[in-house]
Wavefront OBJ file of the C-alpha trace (Angstrom):
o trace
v 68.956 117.468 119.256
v 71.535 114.473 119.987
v 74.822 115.039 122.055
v 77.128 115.151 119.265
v 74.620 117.879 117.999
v 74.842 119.786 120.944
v 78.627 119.697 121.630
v 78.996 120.721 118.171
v 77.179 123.923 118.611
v 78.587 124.472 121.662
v 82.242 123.329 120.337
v 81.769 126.202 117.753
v 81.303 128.678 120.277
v 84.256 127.958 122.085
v 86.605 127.597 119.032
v 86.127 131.258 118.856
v 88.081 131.762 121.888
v 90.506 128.487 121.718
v 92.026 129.747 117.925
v 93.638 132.806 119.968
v 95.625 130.499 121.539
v 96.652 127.787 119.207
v 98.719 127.790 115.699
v 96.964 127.459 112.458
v 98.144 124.186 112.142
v 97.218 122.457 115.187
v 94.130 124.379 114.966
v 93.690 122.543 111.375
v 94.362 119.239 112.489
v 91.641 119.736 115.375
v 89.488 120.441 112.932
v 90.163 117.916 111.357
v 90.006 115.199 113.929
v 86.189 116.834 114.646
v 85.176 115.080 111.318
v 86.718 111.775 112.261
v 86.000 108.677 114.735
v 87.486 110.963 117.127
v 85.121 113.608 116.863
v 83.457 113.515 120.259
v 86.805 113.283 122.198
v 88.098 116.247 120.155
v 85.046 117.669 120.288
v 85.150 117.650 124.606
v 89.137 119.174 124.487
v 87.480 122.229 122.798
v 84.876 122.856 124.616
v 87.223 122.550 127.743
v 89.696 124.998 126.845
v 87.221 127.298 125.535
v 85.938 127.119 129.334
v 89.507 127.216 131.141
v 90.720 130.421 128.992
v 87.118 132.239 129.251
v 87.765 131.712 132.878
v 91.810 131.605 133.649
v 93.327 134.957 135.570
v 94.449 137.738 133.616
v 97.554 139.638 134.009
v 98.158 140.979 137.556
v 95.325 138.546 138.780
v 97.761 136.276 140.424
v 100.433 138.712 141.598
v 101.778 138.274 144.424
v 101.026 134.638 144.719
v 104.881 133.219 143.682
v 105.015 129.635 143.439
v 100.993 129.200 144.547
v 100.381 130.501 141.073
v 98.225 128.370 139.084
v 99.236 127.673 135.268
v 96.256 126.839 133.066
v 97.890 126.494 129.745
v 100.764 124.443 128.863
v 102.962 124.705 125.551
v 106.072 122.701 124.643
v 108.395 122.125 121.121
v 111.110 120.024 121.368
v 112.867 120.159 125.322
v 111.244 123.358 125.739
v 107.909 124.552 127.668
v 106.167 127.917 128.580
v 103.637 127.724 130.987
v 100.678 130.336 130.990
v 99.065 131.701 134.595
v 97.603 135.140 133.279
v 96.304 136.081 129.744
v 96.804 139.361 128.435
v 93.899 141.561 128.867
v 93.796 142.580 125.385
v 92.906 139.836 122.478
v 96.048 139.885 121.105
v 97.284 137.942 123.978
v 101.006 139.899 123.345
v 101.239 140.097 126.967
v 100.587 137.269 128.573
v 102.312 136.149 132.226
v 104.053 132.616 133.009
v 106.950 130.213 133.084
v 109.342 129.705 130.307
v 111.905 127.090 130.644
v 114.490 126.503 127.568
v 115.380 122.773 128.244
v 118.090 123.577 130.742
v 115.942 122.922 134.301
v 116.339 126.852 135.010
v 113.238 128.646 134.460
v 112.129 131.766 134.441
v 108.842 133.779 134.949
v 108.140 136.375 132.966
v 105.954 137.771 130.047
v 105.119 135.471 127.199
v 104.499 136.704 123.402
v 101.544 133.569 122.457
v 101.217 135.151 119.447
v 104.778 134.593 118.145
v 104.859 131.212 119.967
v 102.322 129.896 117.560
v 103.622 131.624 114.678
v 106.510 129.160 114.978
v 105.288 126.051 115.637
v 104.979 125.703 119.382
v 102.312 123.306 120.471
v 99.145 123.834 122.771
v 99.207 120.738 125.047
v 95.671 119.282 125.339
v 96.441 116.903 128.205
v 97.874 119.500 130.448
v 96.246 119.502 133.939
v 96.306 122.598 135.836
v 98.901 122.878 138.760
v 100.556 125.231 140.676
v 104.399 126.856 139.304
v 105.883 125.650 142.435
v 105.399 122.347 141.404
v 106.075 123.012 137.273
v 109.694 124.513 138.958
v 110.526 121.117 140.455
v 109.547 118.894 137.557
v 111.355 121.013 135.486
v 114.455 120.955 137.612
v 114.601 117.460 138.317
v 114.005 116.879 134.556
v 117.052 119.601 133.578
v 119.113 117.864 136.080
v 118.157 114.141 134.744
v 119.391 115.260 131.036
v 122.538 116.943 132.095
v 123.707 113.400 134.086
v 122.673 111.308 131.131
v 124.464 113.050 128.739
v 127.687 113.052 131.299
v 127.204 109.444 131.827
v 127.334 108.355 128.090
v 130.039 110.430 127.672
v 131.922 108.969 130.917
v 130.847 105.373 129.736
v 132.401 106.518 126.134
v 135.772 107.970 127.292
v 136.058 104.372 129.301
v 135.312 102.218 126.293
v 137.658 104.095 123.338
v 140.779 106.001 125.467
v 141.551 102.707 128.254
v 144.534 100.150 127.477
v 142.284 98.376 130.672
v 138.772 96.913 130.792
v 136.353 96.311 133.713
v 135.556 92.703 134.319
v 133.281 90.955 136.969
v 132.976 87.093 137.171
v 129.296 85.687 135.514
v 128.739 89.352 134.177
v 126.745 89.954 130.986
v 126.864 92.602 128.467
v 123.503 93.597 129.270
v 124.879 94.248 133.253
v 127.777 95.903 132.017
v 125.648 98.430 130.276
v 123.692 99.122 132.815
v 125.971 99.523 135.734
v 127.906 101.856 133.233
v 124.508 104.073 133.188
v 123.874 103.943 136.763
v 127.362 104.631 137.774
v 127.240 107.513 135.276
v 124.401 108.851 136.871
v 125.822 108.791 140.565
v 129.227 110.064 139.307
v 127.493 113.293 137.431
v 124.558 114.202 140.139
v 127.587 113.842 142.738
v 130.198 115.465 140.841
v 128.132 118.154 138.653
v 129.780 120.203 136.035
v 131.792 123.562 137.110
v 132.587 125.369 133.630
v 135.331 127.784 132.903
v 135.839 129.863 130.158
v 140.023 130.303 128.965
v 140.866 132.373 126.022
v 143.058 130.479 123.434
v 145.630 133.388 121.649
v 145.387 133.562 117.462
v 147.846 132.053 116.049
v 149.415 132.388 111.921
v 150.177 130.063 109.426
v 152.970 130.582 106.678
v 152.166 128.585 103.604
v 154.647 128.442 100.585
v 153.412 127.253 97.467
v 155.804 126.922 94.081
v 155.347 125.898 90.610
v 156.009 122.599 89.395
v 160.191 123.775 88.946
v 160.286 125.101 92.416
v 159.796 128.509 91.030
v 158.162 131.762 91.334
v 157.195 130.938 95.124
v 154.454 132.606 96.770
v 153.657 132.728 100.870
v 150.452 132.831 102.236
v 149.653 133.558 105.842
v 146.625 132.500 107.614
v 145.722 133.710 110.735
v 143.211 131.981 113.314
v 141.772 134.493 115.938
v 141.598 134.072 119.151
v 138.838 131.947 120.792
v 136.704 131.280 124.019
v 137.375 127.494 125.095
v 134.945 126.274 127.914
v 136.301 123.390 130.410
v 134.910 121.614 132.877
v 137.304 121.615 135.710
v 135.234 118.995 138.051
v 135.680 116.200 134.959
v 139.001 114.370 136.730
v 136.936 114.003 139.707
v 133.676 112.880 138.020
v 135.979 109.909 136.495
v 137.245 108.853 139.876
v 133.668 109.387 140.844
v 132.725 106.706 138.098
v 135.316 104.062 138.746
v 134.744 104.170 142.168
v 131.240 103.411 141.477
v 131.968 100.559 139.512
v 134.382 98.673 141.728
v 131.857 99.245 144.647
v 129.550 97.056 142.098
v 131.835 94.417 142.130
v 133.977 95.472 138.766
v 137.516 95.478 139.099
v 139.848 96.850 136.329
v 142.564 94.632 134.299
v 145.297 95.281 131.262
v 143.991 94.410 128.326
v 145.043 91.152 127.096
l 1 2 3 4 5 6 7 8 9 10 11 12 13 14 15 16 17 18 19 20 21 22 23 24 25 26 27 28 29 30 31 32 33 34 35 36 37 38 39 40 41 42 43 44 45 46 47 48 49 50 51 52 53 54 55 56 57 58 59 60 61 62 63 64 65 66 67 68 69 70 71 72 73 74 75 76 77 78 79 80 81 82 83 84 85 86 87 88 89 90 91 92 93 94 95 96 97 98 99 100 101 102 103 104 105 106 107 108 109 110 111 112 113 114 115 116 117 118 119 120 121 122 123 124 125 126 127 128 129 130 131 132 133 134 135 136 137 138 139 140 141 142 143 144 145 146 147 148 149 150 151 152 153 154 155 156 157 158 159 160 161 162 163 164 165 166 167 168 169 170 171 172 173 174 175 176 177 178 179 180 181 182 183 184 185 186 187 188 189 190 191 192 193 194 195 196 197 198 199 200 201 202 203 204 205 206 207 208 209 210 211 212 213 214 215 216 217 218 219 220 221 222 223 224 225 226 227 228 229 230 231 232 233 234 235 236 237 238 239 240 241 242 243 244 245 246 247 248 249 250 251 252 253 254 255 256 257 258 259
């Protein structure tokens, strides 16, 4: 028997406890890859998740533990990730225990459904490598954090750009520098400065609408009325600006008037 022969058979074996904990479709494309030049590689990522889920801790094994937890089994879609330290006892896996994060660099531990993961579309990740949660939580934080200041810095470098009657100018400056330092100070001004969101209630408001025929006659009004609405603001955004320009003048950019 050769060695693609016997990780076949032995591939086979642990498919039988890997398609628990995988979609249909990712499970298809596996199989798939089996019959292809990458048939041993494939063929290895089976057999070693077959092993790690025969052997990973099953709920209440790891109570207790907190952020020395170990997570086996990673799954992501899109900017989101649930990370699996217990299995459910029962086959069904409906029950399983871990760390769900949405994409915001807060997460949460608590019990995850794998079932209805895979039903819509989530991803096993094959490349995960076992590590503890207390580790997952800081990745995952630094990551949320990292996303919230680049989306505050393009929209700092964007309120610059189209709202100014000034520009930023340094002597022997390129474009390229000027993006950049707009990125970086960006950065600084929204880790320094992070968001603080209130919520402010805007009152309805009605709108009278007269409409005539083409004489001017037989008038109608209509009324419209808007409801009331929840408006979020971010009171720290004044200081976040000075936060930015500060930044850039400390980088050697000094503002002018247009010309």
């Amino acid at each position: 028997m050769t060695d693609i022969q016997e990780k076949t058979i032995l591939a086979k074996k642990a498919l039988q406890t890997v398609k628990g904990f995988i979609g249909r479709n990712q499970l298809r494309a596996m199989v798939d890859i089996c019959r292809g030049e990458e048939r041993e590689f494939m063929l290895d990522k089976i057999i070693e998740y077959g092993s790690r889920i025969d052997t990973m801790p099953r709920t209440y094994e790891q109570d207790g533990k907190g952020d020395d937890a170990i997570a086996y089994l990673h799954y992501f879609k899109g900017g989101m990730d649930w990370y699996i330290t217990e299995k459910d006892k029962e086959a069904e896996q409906l029950q399983a225990f871990g760390l769900s994060d949405f994409g915001y660099g807060e997460p949460e531990l608590g019990y995850i459904n794998i079932e209805e993961l895979t039903k819509h579309g989530v991803e096993l990740d094959l490349y995960f490598i076992p590590k503890t949660i207390g580790r997952i939580k800081e990745f995952l934080k630094s990551a949320g954090k990292l996303a919230v200041a680049t989306t505050l810095a393009a929209s700092l470098a964007m309120t610059l750009s189209a709202c100014s009657s000034t520009v930023w100018v340094k002597p022997n400056s390129t474009p390229a520098e000027w993006e950049q330092v707009q990125a970086d100070c960006g950065i600084e001004a929204a880790n320094r400065v992070p968001p603080h969101m209130v919520q402010s209630v805007e009152e309805g408001r009605s709108y009278s609408t007269e409409k005539c025929d083409k004489r001017g006659r037989n008038c109608s009004t209509y009324t419209t009325f808007t409801p009331p609405s929840v408006v979020s603001h971010d009171t720290n955004a004044p200081l976040r600006n000075q936060a930015f320009r500060a930044c850039l003048s400390r980088n050697g950019w000094s503002e002018q008037v247009k010309p």
